[in-house]
C-alpha positions in Angstrom: 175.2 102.7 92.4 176.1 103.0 88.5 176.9 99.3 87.9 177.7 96.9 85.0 176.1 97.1 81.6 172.6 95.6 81.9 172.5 94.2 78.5 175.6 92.1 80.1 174.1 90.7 83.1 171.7 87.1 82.5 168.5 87.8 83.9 169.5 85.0 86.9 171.8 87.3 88.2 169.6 90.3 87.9 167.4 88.4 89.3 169.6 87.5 92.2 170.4 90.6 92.7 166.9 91.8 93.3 166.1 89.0 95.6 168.9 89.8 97.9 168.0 93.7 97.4 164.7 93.2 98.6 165.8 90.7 101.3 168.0 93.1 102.8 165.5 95.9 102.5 162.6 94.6 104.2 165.1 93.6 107.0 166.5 97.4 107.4 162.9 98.6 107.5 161.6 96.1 110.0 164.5 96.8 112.6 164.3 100.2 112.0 160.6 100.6 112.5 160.8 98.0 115.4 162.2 100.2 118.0 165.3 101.8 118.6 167.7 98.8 120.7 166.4 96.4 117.4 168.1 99.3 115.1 171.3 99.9 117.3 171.6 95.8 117.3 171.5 96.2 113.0 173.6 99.2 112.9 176.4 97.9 115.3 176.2 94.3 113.5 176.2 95.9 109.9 179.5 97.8 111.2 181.2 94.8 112.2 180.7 92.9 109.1 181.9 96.3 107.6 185.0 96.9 109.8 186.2 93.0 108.8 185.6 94.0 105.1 187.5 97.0 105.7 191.0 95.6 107.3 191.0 92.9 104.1 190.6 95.5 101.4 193.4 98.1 103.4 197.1 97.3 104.0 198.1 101.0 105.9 200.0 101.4 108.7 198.3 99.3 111.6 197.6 102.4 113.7 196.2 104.0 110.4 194.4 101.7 109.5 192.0 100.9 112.9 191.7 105.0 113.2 190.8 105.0 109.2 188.4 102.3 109.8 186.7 104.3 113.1 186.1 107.4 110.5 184.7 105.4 107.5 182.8 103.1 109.6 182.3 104.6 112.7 181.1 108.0 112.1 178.2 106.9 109.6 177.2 104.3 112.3 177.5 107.3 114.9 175.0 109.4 112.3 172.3 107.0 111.6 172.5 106.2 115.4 171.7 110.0 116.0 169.0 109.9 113.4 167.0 106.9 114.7 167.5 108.9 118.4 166.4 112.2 117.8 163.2 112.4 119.9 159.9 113.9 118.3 157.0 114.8 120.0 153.7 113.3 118.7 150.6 115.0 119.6 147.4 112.8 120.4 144.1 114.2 120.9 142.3 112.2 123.3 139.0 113.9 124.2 137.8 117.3 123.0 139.7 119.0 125.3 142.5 117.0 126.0 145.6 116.9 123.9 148.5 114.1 124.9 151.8 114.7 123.9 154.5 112.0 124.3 157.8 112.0 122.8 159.4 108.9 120.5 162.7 107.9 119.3 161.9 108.7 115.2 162.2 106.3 112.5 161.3 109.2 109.7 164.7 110.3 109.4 166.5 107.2 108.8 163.5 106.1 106.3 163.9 109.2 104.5 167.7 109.3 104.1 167.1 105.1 102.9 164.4 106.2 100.5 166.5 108.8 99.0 169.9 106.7 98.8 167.6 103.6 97.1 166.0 105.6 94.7 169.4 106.8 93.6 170.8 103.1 93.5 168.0 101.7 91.5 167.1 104.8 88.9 171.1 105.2 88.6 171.4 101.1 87.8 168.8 101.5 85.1 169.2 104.7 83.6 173.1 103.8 83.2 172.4 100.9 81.8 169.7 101.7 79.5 170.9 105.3 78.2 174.8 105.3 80.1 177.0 106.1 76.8 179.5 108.6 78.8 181.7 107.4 81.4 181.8 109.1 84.8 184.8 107.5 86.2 186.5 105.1 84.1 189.8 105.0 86.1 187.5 103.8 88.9 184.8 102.1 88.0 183.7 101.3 84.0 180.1 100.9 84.7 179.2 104.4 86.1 178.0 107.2 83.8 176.9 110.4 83.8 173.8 109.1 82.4 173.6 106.6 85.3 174.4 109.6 87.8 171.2 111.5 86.0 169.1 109.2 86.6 169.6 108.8 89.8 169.6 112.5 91.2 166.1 113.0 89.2 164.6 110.0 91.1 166.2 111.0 94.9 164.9 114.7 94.0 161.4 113.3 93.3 161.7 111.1 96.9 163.0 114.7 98.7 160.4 116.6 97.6 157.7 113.9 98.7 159.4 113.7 102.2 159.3 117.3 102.3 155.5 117.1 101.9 154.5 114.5 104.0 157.2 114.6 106.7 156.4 116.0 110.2 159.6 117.7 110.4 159.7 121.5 108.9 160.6 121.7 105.7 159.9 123.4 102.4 159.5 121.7 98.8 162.4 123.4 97.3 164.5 122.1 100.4 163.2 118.6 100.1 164.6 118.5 96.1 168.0 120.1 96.7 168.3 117.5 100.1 167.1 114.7 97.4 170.0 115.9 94.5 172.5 116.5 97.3 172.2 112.8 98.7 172.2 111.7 95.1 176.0 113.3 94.0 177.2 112.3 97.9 176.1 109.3 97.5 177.8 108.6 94.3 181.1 110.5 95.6 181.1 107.6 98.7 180.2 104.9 96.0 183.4 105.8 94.1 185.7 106.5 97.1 184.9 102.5 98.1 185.5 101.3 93.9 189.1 103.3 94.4 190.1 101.1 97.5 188.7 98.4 95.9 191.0 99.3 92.8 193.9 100.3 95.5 193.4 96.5 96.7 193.1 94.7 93.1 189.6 93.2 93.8 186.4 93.6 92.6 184.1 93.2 95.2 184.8 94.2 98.9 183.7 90.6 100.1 181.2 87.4 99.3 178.8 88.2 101.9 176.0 89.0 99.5 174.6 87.2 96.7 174.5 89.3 93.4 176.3 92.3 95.5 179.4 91.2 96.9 180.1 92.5 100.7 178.4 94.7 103.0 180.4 97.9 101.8 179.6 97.0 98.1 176.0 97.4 99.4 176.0 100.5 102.0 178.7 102.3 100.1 176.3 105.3 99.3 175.7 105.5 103.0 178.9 106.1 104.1 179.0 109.7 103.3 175.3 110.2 103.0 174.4 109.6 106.5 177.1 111.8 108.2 175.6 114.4 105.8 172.0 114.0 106.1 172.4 114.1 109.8 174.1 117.3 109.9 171.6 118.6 107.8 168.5 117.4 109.7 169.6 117.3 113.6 171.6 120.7 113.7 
């Protein structure tokens, strides 16, 4: 989320990173909007890719490991699974007199929680590298600061409150900010949890898979222990 200095990244690789940023983006919204089998097909591929990342950056116990892996990976996939599931009824009025209602498989959710954990990612990687001066977690990770951290829970407040006024789902202002600033410090918590194994394993990135990112975990980190979270919050 809070990444490397911006002054010390060449505007190809910026730019690189946006492209595959936007790339991967449009994708997630299209099968998530598509219907619910396209999203289960993205979820359960994404958690593969994930899973393969996970068993090279982890050298437990075998046992360990595969039941570490089915918590870190597994119950996030499980969450956004839920999310995308959780049926809504949408009310239709037909004639006059007639009102329709049918129940669909939601998309709101899982664009909400995206929304919020993006707007975090992208305020955090600018505000921390325009203003960061105070490190967050230098043990961890150089790049992130508090500044970084700021930024980003002002900009997934600002996305919470506007789901909270123009989702269907009940919901009051004041809970839409607190859901956004919540995501925002989860989201960095997860972030840092996947830069200690990545320490733990001596690497910098989880994988190659990404251009400008690194691997899948590098790009979903936030995730991780946002979406177990947010669905708690919104389906109980």
């Amino acid at each position: 989320m809070v990444r490397v200095n911006l002054r010390n990244i060449t505007q190809h690789e910026l730019a690189l990173r946006t492209a595959t940023a936007l790339v991967l983006g449009a994708i997630a919204l299209f099968m998530t909007l598509y219907d619910v089998y396209t999203f289960y097909a993205l979820v359960i591929i994404v958690a593969g890719l994930m899973f393969a990342e996970w068993f090279e950056l982890t050298s437990f116990n075998k046992w360990v490991q595969r039941l570490g892996g089915l918590a870190y990976i597994g119950l996030p996939a499980f969450s956004l699974i839920a999310l995308r599931t959780y049926p809504v009824q949408v009310e239709t009025q037909i004639e006059p007199n007639t009102l329709l209602i049918q129940t669909e498989y939601s998309a709101v959710l899982v664009i909400y929680l995206f929304a919020m954990v993006w707007a975090t990612d992208i305020a955090a990687f600018f505000a921390g590298k325009t203003f960061g001066k105070h490190k967050l977690a230098p043990t961890l990770s150089a790049g992130k600061t508090w500044e970084g951290l700021a930024g980003g829970v002002v900009a997934a407040s600002i996305v919470g409150l506007l789901g909270a006024f123009f989702s269907p789902y009940p919901q009051t202002l004041w809970g839409g900010l607190i859901i956004g600033a919540v995501i925002a410090i989860v989201g960095q918590v997860s972030d840092l949890f996947e830069s200690a194994l990545k320490r733990r394993a001596g690497v910098k990135d989880s994988g190659t898979f990404l251009p400008g990112h690194g691997g899948i975990l590098d790009r979903v980190d936030a995730l991780i222990f946002t979406a177990p979270l947010f669905a708690l919050l919104a389906l109980l």
